[in-house]
Each structure stands twice: as C-alpha cells, then as structure tokens.
N, C-alpha and C positions, 0 to 999 in steps of 0.2 A: 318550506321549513315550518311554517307557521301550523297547516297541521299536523306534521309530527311530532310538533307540542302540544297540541290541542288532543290529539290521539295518548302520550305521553302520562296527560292530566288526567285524562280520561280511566287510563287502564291505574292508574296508581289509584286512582279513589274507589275503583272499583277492588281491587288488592285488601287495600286498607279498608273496606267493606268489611271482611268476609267471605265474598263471593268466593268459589271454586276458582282457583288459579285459571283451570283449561277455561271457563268460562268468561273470566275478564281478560284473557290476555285473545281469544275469540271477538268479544265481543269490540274490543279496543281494535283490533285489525280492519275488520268490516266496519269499522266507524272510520278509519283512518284510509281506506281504500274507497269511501264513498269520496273524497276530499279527491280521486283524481279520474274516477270511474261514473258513469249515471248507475243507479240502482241496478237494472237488469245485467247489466256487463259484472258488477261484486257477485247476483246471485248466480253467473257462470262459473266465477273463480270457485266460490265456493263448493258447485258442484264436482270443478273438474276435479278440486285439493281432497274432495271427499272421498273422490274413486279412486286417485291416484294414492292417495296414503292406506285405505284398504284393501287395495288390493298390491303393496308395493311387497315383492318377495324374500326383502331382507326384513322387514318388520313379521313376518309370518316366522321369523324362529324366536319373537319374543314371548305368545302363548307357548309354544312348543317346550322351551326351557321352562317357562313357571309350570307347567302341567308337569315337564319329569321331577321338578323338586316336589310339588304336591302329594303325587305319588308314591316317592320315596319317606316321604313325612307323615302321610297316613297310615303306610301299610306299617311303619314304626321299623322303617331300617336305619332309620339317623339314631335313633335309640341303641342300635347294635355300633353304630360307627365310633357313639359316644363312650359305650364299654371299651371297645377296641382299643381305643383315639388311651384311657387312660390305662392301660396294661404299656402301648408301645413306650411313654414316657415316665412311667412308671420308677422312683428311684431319683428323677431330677429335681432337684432345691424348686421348692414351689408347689409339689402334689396335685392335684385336680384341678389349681389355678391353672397349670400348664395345660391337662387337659383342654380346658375352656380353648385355648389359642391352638390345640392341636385339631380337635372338632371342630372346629369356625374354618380352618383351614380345609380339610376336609370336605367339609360339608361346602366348603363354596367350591370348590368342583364339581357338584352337584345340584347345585340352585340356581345363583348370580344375583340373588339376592342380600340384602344384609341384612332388612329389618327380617325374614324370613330365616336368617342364621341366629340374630339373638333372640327372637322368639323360641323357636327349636332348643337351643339349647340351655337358654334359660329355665325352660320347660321340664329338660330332659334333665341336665346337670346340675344345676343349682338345688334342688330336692337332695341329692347328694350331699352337695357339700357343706349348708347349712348346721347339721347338729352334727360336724364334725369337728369344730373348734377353727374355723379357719376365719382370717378376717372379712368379714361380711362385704365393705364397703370393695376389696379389690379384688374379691369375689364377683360382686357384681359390676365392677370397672374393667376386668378380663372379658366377659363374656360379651358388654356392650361393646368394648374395643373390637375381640375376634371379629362379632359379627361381621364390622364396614367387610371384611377381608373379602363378601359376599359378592362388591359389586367392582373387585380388582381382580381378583382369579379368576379367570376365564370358564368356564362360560357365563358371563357378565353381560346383564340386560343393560344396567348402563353406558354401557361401550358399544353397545347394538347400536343403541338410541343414538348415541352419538356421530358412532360412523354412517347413520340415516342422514342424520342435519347436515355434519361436515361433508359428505361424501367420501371419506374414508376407507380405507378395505376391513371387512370386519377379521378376515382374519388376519393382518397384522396387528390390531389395536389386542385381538386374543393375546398373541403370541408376547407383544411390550409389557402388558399387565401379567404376567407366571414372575418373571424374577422379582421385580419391587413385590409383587405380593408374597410371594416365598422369604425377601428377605425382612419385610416390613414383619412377619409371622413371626422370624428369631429374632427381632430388635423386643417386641412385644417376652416372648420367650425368655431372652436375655434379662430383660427389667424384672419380670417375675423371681430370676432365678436368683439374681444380685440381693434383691428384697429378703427375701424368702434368708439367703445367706446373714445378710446384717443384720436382721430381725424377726429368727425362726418363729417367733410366735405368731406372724401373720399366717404362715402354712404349718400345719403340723407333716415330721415327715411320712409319708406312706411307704409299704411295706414293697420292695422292692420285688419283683417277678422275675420267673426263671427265665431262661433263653428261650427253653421250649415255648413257654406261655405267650411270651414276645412274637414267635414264630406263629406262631399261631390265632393271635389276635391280627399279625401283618395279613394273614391268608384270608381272613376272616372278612377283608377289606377287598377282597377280589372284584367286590361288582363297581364298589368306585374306580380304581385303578381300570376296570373293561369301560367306563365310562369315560374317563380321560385319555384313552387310548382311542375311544371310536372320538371324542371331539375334537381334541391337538391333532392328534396322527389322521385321520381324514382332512381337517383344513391343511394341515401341513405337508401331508403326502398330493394335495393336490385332488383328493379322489371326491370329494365332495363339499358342496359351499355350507357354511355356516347355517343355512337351514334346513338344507338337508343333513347335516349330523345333529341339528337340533329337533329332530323327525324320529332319526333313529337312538337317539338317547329317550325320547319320549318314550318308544317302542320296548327300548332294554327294559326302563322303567316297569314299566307293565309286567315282561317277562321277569324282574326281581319278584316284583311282587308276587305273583303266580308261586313263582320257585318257594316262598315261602311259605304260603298258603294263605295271604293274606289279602288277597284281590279280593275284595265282594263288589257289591251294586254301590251299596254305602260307600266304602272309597273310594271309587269310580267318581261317584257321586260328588261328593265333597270335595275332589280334587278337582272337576271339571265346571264345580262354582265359583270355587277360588280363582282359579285361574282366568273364566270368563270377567270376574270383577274387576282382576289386576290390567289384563290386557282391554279392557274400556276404557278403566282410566290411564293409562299410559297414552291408546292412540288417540282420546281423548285430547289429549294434552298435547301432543306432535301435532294432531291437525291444528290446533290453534299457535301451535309455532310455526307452520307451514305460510299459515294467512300471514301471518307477521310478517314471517320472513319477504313474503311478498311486497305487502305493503312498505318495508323498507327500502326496497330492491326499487319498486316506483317512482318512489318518491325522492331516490339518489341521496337516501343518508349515509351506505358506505362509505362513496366517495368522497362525502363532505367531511364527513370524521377523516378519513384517509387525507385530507389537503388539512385540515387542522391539525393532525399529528407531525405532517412532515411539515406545518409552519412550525411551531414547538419544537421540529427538531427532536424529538421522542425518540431514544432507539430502542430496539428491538426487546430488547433486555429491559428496558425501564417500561415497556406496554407493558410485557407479561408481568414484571410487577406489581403494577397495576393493578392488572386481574386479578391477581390473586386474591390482592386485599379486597379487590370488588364483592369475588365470590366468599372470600372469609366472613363478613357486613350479610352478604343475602345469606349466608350458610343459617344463620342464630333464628332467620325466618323464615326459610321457603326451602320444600325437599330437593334431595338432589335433582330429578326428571326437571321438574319446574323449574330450576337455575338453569341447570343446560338448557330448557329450549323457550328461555327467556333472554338469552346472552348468545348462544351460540350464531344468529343471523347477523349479527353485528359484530361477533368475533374473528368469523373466520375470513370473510375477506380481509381482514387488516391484519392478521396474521400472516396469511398467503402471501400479502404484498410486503411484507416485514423478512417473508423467507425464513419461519419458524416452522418448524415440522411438526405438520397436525397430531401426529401419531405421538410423538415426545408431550404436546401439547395436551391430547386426549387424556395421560396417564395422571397428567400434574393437576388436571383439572379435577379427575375422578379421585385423587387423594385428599383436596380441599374440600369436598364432597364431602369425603370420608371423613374430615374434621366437624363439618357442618354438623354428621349424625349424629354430634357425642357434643353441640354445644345447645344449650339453652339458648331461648325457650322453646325455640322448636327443633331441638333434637332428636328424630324420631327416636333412632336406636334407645334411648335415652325410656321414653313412655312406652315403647312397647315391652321393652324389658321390664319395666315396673309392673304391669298391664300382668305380665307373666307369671312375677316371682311374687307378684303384693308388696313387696316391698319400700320404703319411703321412697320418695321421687329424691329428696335432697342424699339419703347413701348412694345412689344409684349412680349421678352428680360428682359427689365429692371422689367414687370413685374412680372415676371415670379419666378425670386432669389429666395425673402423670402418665396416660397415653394419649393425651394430645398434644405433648412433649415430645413423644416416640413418633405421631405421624408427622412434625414439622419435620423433627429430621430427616426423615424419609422424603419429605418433599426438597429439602436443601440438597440433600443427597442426587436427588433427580438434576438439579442445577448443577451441582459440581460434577458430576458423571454421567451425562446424559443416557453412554449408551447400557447403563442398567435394563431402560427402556428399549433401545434402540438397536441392542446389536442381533436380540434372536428376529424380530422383523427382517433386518438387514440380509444376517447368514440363512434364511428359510427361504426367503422371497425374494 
C-alpha cells in the first residue's frame, strides 16, 4: 500500500506541474511498478503495453473516424449540412439557435468528436448569426452545448476508448448512446424554443421555408444518412465490427469529397495531420492508462477498495454517486480521455463486483464528461469556441449554464429510466 501512495504523490505533483497528463500519469506507473518489479522486468511491461496498445484492433477505428470527420470538414461538406441542418428547422421559436443543436446533431454522426463539432460549427454558423440580432451569449451557449453531442452519438471516439479500458463491446456502448443523444438534442431544442417563446428578443423569427425547400435540404443530407447507415446498420446487422465500418466511413469520406470536387493534395493533407496529432495523443494517453492499470492490478488495490467498500457497506447506488461527483470535481480540470483513463482501472472492477452494467455505466460517465466540457476552467468546448468565434471567454461561459441544467437532467434521466440507454443494446444484441 505504501507505494501506491507513494506512486499516488507522485503522479498528483506531477499533474499539478503542468506536465502532459499521458506523461505524468506514464511516468507515475513505472515508478509505482518499480515498487514491485526489478528494472528490466517494468522495461518488458512497457514494451509488451507498447505493442499491444498499437497494434490493438479496436483502437485502429479511432484514426479512422477522426480522418472521416477531417475530411468531411475540409472538403467544407459540414458547411452544406449547416445550410441544410437551418432550412429543416426553419420556422421553430428560436431560429439559427436551433440550427446550432440541429448541426451538432448531425455533424456528430460524422466525427465523434465534440471539441471538433464546436469548432466547425462555430466556424461555420456563428458568422451567421451574429449581425443578425440574436442573443449573443445563447448563441454562443447552443453551439458549445451541441458540440458535447460529438462524443454521445455514435460514432463516438470516446466510447471506443472506453470500451478499450472497460472491455466492453463497442457496438453496444454505439447503439445506448443514439437515444439519450437524440433525446438530450430535444431537451437542448426544447429550452431554445421555450426561451425563444417568453422572450422573443433573444431570437429574431426567421422566414419560414416551403415543403419543397424542406425536401430538399432533407435530400441534400444524403451522404450523412449513407453514413449512419454504413456505421449503425453494419454493427447492427452483424456484417462488420466497428473498425471495419470505421474504414469504410473513412473511405465514403473520400468518395464525398471526390463527388464534390473538392479532394486535392491539400485536404488530403490537412486531414491526415490532424488526425495523425489527435490519434498520438489519445494512444498516447491509453498506453499510460494501460501502465496504470497494471500497476494497480499488482499491487491489489481493486481489492482493497473492494473489502473497504463492502466494510462501509457502500451500495451500489451510493458508489455511482460517488462517481459522479468524483468526475463532476475532475471535469472543471482534466479532459474527458484523461478522466476515463485515469479512473477507469479502478472503476471497473468495483463496478462489475457491484453488478452495475458497464454499458448504462459508459453512457452516464460520457454525459459527465459532457458537463465537464462546458465547466471552467478547463472547459475545453468552452476555449475552443472562443478560439473560433473571438469572442469573450466570460459570453461564451455565461452562455453556456442553462445547458448544464439540461445535461443533469439527462443524466437523472439515465437514473430514473435506465433503459433509455439500455433497451436498443438489449433488442439488437
């Protein structure tokens, strides 16, 4: 026990350094595995966690989905989705705010990304809406909020990641994240629309569009909808595992672009930087939750928490509690990736022995998440949007709250009705 305090100490001072999360929480492991290992035995582990984490087959569809979002963000189709996205809704209390929650929705069937949904659409829509008379601040509180929607609608890198650590199936954790993300989209929608009602001046109304127009902007949407049909209906149909439809979404990718005529070298290019950056530091970050996880597993601090929970008399109900508020406290400092695979080696055996269902467990974690993006001071969603629009950090902030109002519900929601999550898992698989 002594040095998984000493290991403990170790990694928090390095944390509160500065340092690169994947690097102190690395470096903290191989300090904390020398405590039970001689030197040459830690530099084995290391190499075996090394080959085993790059070359592990379910982490191969996390480049694969950031490359088809890249893609689709270069060749500037998220730009047509975001036209689209404001013809279909066109006409409801709330105007282009709506949009914002309608293209975040969208668009995260396309990425799995969030900080990559409110960059894009910050990008894309907020140039709009600004010298149109709308209020600035829930302007900019819509588009941070859509974004989280990135990393709960499926195809979602962090529900890959997850189903890595926990051992999970990625395509049930797919399949639990569609309705709470579908319906977390019209709780967001709803509060827009209520607003918008009691105090039109925050949205000015917009000019309502024909049937045709409507039809036609639906049509217009075709390559997302062949996109959610090759990723759902392949994992669902059984005919292909989650990296291989994250291969051939990659692939469609390309073929939009082409269709449009806007593949060159350049987006090629840019796309396959971005996505070489993101996927380093991701596996980056898993291998050193790997070492960890190890090192806990050694040194039997599952079990020890596990014979302290059931001295406490802790049930099940009151751990996940627990958690929550653990991950609400790390949310305000440390990104999502970094929370999950800082918590997750120590979560999930006491979960499993608790008889919590990883997959219910996965969705409630990645909505906490989702709150973490939208809370200071390390809210990413929060700076990247700023980053985007130049706009104050404190509007950005203030707008932001009344939807993190909307995702507690959503998470209460999951407690009172689990199988929101639970039941398309159940009936597919």
């Amino acid at each position: 026990m002594g040095g998984f305090l000493t290991t403990t100490v170790v990694m928090l001072l390095l944390l509160f350094s500065g340092i690169w999360v994947a690097v102190a929480l690395g470096f903290a492991a191989l300090f904390g595995l020398s405590y039970t290992f001689p030197v040459d035995k830690v530099v084995s582990l290391l190499g075996k966690v090394l080959w085993e984490q790059n070359t592990n087959f379910v982490l191969v569809a996390v480049p694969l989905f950031i490359f088809m979002g890249e893609i689709m963000f270069q060749c500037g189709i998220l730009g047509r989705i975001y036209t689209a996205a404001s013809r279909l809704v066109s006409g409801i209390p709330g105007g282009l705010l709506q949009t914002n929650i309608a293209a975040c929705t969208i668009f995260a069937a396309c990425s799995g990304s969030s900080v990559a949904s409110a960059a894009t659409i910050g990008s894309v829509g907020y140039p709009l809406i600004r010298p149109r008379g709308y209020n600035r601040q829930l302007a900019l509180g819509s588009i941070a909020a859509g974004g989280t929607l990135g990393i709960l609608i499926p195809p979602s890198i962090i529900l890959i990641i997850y189903g890595s650590l926990a051992e999970v199936s990625i395509g049930r954790l797919f399949m639990a994240g569609l309705i709470p993300g579908l319906v977390l989209s019209s709780l967001f929608g709803i509060l827009l629309a209520v607003w918008a009602l009691v105090q039109p001046s925050v949205a000015p109304r917009e000019r309502s569009v024909t049937l045709g127009e409507r039809l036609r902007a639906a049509a217009s949407l075709w390559q997302v909808a062949l996109l959610a049909l090759v990723v759902l209906g392949g994992i669902y149909g059984g005919i292909a595992s989650p990296t291989e439809v994250a291969a051939l979404g990659a692939t469609l990718a390309i073929v939009f672009a082409a269709l449009y005529r806007s593949l060159t070298w350049k987006v090629v290019y840019q796309a396959g930087l971005n996505t070489v950056r993101q996927t380093s530091m991701i596996l980056f970050i898993v291998i050193s939750a790997k070492l960890l996880s190890m090192m806990l597993i050694y040194q039997s601090i599952p079990s020890r928490m596990l014979s302290m929970l059931d001295t406490l008399g802790a049930s099940a109900f009151a751990v996940v509690i627990m958690l929550c508020i653990l991950y609400l406290l790390m949310g305000m400092f440390f990104d999502g990736v970094s929370m999950m695979v800082m918590t997750i080696p120590f979560v999930v055996p006491i979960m499993s022995t608790l008889h919590v269902d990883l997959v219910w467990l996965g969705i409630v974690i990645v909505l906490i998440i989702e709150i973490g993006l939208l809370t200071p001071p390390v809210g990413l969603n929060l700076y990247v949007l700023q980053g985007a629009t130049n706009e104050p950090i404190r509007d950005v902030i203030i707008g932001s709250l009344p939807f993190l109002g909307i995702l507690a519900v959503m998470v209460l929601l999951l407690f009172v009705f689990p199988q929101l999550a639970l039941f398309l898992p159940g009936a597919l698989f």
